[in-house]
Residue frames as qw, qx, qy, qz and C-alpha x, y, z in Angstrom:
[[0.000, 0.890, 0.457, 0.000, 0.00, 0.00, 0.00],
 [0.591, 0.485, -0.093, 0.638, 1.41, 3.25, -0.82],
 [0.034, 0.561, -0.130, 0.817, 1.43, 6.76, 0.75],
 [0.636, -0.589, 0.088, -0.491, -1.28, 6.32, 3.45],
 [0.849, -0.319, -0.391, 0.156, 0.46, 3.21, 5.03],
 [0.208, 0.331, -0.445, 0.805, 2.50, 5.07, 7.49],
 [0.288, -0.439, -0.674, 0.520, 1.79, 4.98, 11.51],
 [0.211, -0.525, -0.474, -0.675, -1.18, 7.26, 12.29],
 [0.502, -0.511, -0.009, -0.698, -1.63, 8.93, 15.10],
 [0.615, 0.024, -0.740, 0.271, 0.62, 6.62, 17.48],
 [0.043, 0.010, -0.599, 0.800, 0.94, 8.56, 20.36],
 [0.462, -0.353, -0.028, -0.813, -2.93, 8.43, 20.81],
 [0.848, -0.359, -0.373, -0.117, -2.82, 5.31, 22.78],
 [0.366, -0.678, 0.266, -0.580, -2.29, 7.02, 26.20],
 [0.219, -0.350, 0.746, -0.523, -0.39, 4.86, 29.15],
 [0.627, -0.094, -0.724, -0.271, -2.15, 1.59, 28.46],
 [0.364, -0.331, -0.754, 0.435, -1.68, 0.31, 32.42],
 [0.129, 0.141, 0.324, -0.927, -3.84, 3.64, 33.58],
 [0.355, 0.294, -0.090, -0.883, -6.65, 3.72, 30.81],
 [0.407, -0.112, -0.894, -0.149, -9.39, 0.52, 30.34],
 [0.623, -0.328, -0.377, -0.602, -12.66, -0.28, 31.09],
 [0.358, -0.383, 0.647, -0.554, -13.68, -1.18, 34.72],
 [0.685, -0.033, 0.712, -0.151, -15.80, -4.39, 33.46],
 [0.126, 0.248, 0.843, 0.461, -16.36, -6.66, 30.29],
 [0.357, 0.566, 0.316, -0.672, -18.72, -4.86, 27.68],
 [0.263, -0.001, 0.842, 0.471, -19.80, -5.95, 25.04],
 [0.391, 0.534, 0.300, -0.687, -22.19, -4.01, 22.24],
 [0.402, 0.079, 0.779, 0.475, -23.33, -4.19, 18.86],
 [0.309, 0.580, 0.382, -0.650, -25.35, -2.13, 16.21],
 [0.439, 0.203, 0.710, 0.512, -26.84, -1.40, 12.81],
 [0.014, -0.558, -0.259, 0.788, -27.41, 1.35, 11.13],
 [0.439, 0.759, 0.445, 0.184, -29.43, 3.50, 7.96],
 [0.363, -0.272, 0.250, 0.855, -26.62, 5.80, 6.63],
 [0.437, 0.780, 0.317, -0.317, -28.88, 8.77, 4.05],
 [0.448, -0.490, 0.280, 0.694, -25.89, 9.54, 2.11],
 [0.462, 0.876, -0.070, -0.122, -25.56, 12.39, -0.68],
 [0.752, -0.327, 0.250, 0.515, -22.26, 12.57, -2.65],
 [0.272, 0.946, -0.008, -0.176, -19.97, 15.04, -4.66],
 [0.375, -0.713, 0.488, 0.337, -16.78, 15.12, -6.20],
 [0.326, 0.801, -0.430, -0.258, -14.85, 13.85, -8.53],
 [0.792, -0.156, 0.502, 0.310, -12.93, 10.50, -10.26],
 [0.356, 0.842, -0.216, -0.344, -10.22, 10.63, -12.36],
 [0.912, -0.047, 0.381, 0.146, -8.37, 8.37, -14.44],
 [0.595, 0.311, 0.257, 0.695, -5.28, 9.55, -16.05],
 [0.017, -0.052, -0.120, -0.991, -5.35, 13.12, -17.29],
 [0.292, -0.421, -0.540, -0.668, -9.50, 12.54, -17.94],
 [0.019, 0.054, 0.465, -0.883, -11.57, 13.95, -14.93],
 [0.283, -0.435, -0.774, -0.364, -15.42, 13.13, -14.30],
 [0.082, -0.342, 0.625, -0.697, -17.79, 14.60, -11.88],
 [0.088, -0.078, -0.991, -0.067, -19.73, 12.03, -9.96],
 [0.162, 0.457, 0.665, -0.568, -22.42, 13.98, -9.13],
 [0.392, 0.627, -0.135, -0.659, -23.22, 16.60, -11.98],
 [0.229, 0.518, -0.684, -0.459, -22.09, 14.57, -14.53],
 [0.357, -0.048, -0.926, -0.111, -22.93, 10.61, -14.12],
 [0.646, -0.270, -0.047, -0.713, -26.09, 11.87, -11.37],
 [0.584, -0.197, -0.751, 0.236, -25.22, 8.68, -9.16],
 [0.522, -0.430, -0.199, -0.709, -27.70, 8.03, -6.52],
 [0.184, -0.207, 0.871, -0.406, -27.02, 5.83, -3.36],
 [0.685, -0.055, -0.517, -0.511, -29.14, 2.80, -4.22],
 [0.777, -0.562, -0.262, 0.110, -28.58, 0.69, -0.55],
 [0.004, 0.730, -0.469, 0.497, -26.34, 1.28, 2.29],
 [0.818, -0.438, -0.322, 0.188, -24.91, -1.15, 5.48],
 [0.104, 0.595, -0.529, 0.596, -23.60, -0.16, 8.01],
 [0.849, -0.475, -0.206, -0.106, -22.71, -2.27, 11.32],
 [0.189, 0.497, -0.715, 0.454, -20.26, -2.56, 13.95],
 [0.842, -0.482, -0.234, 0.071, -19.58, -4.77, 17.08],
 [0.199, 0.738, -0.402, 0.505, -17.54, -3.80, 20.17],
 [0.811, -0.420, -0.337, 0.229, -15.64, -5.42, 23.30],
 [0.304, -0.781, 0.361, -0.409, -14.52, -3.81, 26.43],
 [0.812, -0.360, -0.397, 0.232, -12.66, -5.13, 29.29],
 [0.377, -0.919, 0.095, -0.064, -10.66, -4.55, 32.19],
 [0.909, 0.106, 0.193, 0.355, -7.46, -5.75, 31.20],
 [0.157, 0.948, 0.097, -0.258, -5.00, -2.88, 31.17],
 [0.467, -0.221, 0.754, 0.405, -2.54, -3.99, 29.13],
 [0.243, 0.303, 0.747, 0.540, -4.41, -4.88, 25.95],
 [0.241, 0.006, -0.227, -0.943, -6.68, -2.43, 24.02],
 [0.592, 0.383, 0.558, -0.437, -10.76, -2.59, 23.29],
 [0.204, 0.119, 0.776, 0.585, -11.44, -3.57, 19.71],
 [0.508, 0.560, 0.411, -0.510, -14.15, -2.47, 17.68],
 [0.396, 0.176, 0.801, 0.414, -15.09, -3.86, 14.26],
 [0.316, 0.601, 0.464, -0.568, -17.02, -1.66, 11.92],
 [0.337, 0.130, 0.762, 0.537, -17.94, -2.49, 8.21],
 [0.386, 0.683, 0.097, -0.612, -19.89, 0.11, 5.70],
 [0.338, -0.071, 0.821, 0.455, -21.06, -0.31, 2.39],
 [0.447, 0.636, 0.092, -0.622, -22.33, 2.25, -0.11],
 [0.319, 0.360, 0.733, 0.480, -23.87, 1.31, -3.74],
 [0.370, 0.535, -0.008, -0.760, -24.56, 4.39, -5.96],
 [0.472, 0.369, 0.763, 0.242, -26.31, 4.37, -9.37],
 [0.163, 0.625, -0.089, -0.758, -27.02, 6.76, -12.17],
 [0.503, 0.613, 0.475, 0.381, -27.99, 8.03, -15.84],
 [0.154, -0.830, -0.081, 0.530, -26.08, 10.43, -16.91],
 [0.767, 0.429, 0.250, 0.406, -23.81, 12.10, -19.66],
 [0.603, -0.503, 0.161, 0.598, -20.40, 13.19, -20.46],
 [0.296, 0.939, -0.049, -0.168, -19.48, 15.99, -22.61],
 [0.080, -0.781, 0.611, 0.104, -15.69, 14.90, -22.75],
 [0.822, 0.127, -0.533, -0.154, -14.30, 11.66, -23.18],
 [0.464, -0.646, 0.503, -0.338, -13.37, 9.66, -20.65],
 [0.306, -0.515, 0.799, 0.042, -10.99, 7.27, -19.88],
 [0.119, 0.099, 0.952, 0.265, -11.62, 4.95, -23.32],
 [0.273, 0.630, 0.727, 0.006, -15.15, 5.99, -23.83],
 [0.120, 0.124, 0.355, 0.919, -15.17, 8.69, -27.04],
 [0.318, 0.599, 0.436, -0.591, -18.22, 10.81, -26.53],
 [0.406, 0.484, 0.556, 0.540, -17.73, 12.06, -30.17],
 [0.052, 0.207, -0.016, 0.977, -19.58, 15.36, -30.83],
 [0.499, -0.420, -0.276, -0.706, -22.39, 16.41, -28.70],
 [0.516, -0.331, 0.571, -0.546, -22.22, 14.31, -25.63],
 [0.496, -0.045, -0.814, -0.298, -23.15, 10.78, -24.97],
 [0.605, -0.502, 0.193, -0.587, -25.38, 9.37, -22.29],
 [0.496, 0.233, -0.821, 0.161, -23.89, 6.62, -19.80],
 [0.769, -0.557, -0.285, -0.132, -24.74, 4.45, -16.70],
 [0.108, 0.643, -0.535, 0.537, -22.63, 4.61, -13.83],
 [0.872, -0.423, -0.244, 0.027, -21.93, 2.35, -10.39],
 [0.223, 0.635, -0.552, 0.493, -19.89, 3.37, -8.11],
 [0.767, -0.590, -0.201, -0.153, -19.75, 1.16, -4.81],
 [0.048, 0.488, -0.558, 0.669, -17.47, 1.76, -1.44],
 [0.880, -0.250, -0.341, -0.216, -16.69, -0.54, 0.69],
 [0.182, 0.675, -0.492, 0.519, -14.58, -0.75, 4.49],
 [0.782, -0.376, -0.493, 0.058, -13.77, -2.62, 6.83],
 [0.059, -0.701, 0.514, -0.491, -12.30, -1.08, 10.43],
 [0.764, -0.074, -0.551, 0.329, -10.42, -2.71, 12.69],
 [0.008, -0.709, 0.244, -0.662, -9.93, 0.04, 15.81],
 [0.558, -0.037, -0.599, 0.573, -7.61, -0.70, 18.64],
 [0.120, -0.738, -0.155, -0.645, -8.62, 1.86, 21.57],
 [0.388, -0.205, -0.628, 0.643, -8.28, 2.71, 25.21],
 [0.227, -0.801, -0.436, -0.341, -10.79, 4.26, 27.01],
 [0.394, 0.038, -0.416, 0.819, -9.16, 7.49, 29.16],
 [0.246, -0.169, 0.428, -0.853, -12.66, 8.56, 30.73],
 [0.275, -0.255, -0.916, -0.144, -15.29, 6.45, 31.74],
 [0.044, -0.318, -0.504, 0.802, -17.67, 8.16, 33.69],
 [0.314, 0.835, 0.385, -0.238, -20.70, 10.68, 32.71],
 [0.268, 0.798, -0.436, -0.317, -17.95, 12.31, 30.39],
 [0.923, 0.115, 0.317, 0.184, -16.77, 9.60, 28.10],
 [0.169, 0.813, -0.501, -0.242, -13.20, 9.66, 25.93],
 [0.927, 0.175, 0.313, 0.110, -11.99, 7.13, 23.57],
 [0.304, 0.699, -0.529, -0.373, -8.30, 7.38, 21.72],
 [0.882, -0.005, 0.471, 0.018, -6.88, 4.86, 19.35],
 [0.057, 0.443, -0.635, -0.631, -5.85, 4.00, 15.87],
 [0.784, 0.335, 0.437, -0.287, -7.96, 2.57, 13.30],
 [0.014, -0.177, 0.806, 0.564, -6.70, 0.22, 10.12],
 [0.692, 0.453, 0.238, -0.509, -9.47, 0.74, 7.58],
 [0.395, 0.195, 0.759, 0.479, -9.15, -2.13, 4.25],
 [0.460, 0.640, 0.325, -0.523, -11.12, 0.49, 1.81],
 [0.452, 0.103, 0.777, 0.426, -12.07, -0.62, -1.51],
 [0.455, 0.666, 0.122, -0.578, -14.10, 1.57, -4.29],
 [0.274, 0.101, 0.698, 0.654, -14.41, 0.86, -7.90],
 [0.359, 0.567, 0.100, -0.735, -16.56, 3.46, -10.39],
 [0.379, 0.201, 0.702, 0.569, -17.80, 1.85, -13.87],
 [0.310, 0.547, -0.071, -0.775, -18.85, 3.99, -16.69],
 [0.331, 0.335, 0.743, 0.476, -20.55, 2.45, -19.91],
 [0.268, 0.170, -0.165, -0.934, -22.02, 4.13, -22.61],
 [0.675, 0.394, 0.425, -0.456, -25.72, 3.54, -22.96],
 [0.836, 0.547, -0.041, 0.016, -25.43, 3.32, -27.21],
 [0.464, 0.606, -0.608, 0.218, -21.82, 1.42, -27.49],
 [0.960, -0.107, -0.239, 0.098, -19.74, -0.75, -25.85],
 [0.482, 0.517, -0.350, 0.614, -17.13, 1.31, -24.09],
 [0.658, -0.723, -0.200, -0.067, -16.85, 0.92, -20.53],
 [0.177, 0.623, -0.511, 0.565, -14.33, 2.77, -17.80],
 [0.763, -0.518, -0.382, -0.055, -13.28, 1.26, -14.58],
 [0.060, 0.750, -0.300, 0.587, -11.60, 3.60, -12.00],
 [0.791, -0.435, -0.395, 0.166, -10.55, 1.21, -8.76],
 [0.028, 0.680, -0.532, 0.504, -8.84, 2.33, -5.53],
 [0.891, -0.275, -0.351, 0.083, -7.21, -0.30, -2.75],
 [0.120, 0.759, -0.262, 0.584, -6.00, 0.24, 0.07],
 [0.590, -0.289, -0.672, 0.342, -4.96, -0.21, 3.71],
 [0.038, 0.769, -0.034, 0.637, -5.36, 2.98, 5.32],
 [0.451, -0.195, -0.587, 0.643, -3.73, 3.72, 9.04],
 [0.072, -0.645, -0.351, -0.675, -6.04, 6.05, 10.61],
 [0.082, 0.151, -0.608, 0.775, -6.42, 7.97, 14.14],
 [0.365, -0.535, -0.682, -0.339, -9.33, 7.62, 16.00],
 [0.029, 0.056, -0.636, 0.769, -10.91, 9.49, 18.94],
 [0.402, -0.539, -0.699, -0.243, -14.84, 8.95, 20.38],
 [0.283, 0.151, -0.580, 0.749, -16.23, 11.29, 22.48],
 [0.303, -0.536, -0.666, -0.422, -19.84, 11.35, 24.73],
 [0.144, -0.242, 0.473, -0.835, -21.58, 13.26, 27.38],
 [0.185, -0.334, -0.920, 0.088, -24.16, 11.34, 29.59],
 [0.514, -0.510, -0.026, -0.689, -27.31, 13.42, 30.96],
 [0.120, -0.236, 0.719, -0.642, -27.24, 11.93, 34.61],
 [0.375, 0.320, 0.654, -0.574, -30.60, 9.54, 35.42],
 [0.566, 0.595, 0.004, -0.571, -32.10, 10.33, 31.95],
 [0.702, 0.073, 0.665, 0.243, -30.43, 7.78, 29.20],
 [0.584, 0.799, -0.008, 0.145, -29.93, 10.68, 26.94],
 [0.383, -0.662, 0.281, 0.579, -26.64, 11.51, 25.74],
 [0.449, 0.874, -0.104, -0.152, -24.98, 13.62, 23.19],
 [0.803, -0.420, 0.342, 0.248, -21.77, 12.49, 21.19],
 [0.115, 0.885, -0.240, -0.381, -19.25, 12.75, 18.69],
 [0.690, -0.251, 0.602, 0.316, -16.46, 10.09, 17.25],
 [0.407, 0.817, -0.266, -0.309, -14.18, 10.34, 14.07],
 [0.836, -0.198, 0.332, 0.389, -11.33, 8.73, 12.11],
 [0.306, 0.947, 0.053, -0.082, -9.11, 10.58, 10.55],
 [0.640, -0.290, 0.410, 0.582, -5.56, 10.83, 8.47],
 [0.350, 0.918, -0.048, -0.179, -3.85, 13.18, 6.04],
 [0.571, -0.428, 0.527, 0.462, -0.33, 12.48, 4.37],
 [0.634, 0.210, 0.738, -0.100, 0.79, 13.36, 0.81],
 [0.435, 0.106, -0.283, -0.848, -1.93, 15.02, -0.42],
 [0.455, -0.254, -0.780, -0.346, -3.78, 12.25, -0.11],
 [0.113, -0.014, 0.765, -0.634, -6.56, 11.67, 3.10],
 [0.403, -0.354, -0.792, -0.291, -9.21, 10.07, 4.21],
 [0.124, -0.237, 0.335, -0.904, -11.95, 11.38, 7.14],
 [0.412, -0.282, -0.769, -0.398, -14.83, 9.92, 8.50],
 [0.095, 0.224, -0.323, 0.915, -17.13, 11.89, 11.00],
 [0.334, -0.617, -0.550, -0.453, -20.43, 11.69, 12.91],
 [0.047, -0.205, 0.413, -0.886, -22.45, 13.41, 15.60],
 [0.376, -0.184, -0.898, -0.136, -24.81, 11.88, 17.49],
 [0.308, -0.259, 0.649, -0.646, -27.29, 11.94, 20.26],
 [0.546, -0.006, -0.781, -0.302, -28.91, 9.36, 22.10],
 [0.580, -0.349, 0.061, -0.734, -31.38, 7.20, 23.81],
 [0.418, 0.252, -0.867, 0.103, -30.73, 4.35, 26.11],
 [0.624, -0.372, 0.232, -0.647, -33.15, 2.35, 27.81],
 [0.938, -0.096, 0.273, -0.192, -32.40, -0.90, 29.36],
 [0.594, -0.080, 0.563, 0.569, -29.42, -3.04, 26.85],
 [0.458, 0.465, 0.477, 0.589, -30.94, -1.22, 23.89],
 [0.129, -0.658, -0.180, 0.720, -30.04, 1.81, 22.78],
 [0.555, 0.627, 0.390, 0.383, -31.08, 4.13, 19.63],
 [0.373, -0.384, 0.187, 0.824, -29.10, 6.83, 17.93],
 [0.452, 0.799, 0.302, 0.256, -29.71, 9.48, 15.29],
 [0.596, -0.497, 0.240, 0.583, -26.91, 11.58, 13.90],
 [0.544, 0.822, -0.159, -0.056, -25.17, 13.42, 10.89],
 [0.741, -0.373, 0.467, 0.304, -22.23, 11.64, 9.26],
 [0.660, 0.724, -0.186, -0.070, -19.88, 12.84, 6.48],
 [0.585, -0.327, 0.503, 0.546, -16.53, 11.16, 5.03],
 [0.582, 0.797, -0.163, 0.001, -14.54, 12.12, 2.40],
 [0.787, -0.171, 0.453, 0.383, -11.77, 10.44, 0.32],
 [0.445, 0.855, -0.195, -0.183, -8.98, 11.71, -1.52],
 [0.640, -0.314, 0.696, 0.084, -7.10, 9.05, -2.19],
 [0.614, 0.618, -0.411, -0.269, -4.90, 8.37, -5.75],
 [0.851, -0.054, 0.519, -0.060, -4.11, 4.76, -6.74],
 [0.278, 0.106, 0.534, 0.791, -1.24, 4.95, -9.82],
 [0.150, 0.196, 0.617, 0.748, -3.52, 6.16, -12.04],
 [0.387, -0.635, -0.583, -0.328, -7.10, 6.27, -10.70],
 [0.003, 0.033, -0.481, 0.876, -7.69, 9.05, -7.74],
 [0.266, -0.643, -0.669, -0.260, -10.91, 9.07, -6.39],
 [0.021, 0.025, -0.334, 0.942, -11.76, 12.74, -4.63],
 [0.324, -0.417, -0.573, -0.627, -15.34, 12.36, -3.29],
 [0.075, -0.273, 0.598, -0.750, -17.53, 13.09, 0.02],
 [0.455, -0.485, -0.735, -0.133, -20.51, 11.30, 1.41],
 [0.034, 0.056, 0.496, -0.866, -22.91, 13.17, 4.08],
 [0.516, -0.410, -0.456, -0.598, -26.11, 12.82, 5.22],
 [0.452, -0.461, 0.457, -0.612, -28.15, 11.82, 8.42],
 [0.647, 0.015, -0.698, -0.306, -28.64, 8.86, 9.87],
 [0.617, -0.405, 0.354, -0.574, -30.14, 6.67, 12.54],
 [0.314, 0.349, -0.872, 0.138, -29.31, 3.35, 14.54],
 [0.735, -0.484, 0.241, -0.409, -29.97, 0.71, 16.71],
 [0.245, 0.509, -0.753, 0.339, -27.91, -1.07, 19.26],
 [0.878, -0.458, -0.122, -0.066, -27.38, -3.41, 22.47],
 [0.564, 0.409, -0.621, 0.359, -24.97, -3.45, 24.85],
 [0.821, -0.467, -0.290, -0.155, -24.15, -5.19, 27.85]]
């Protein structure tokens, strides 16, 4: 992996023997991600935008994670979280692009673009209390691939990016006392390059009993060039969960 593989945001795991969960927790959740998107793929010199141009539409979304605590202060908490956007479109390109000749006048083309990540995030909780604080580091595997065909013809573009991506992480929540609301925050996040990758939400929530529901606003954005193929694009929208933990 190229540029982004470099240590991320080491020093954010804080004095391991001080910082760790007072018992075994263990949660899990699943969420509805709305997501708009903007920007840009490019292959070579030729330069598309995905939104104006190929009108791709977010056609499903997953999103889930699972997470374990403990008291163990020595070893981190893990947390596993796996997303997976599918866009679609009709649109049409004024230019050529990578292998597909428009000719004169434009041509009209489908489009798929789908993004796909897995996280892996090591962490250490350094408050626990009605004020919560989470630091870490998070290896994300992100995959994306964009195809272009023309509608009349047989010329199709595929624009891929792979990757391993080292990434900081920090998670932070206020409790309301007695009340099972709280308000929160939590991010991953690396720059190096010119290339980076971000991935942000805000949250509050409701927690009654093991289950707890969330609603939030969550944008990422990737700029992130692969030899040839760069993909520069942002996802944002609201969205809303539900969990258990124990």
């Amino acid at each position: 992996m190229r540029k982004l593989m470099v240590v991320a945001a080491g020093t954010a795991l804080l004095a391991s023997h001080q910082v760790h969960a007072d018992v075994v927790g263990l949660g899990a959740n699943v969420s509805y991600w709305d997501s708009g998107l903007s920007g840009q793929a490019a292959s070579g010199n030729d330069l598309v935008d995905v939104e104006n141009d190929l009108n791709l539409e977010s056609d499903s979304n997953a999103n889930t994670s699972l997470y374990l605590e403990h008291p163990i202060p020595v070893l981190p908490n893990v947390r596993l979280n796996y997303t997976l956007v599918q866009l679609d479109g009709r649109g049409s390109l004024s230019s050529n692009f990578d292998g597909i000749d428009i000719g004169v006048g434009g041509a009209g083309v489908r489009s798929e673009l789908d993004l796909e990540q897995l996280d892996l995030t090591l962490y250490y909780e350094v408050l626990d209390n009605w004020v919560n604080l989470d630091l870490g580091i998070t290896a994300r595997d992100l995959s994306g691939e964009l195809i272009v065909q023309q509608v009349a013809g047989a010329s199709v573009s595929e624009t891929k990016v792979d990757a391993v991506v080292p990434m900081g992480y920090l998670a932070g929540r206020f409790d309301l006392p007695l009340t099972g609301v709280s308000v929160g925050a939590e991010g991953n996040f690396i720059s190096f390059d010119g290339d980076s990758v971000h991935d942000f939400n805000a949250y509050g929530q409701y927690e009654i009993s093991v289950l707890q529901l969330r609603a939030g606003y969550r944008q990422m954005a990737i700029d992130y060039e692969d030899d040839s193929d760069r993909l520069d694009v942002e996802l944002d929208g609201p969205f809303i969960s539900a969990g258990v933990a124990f």
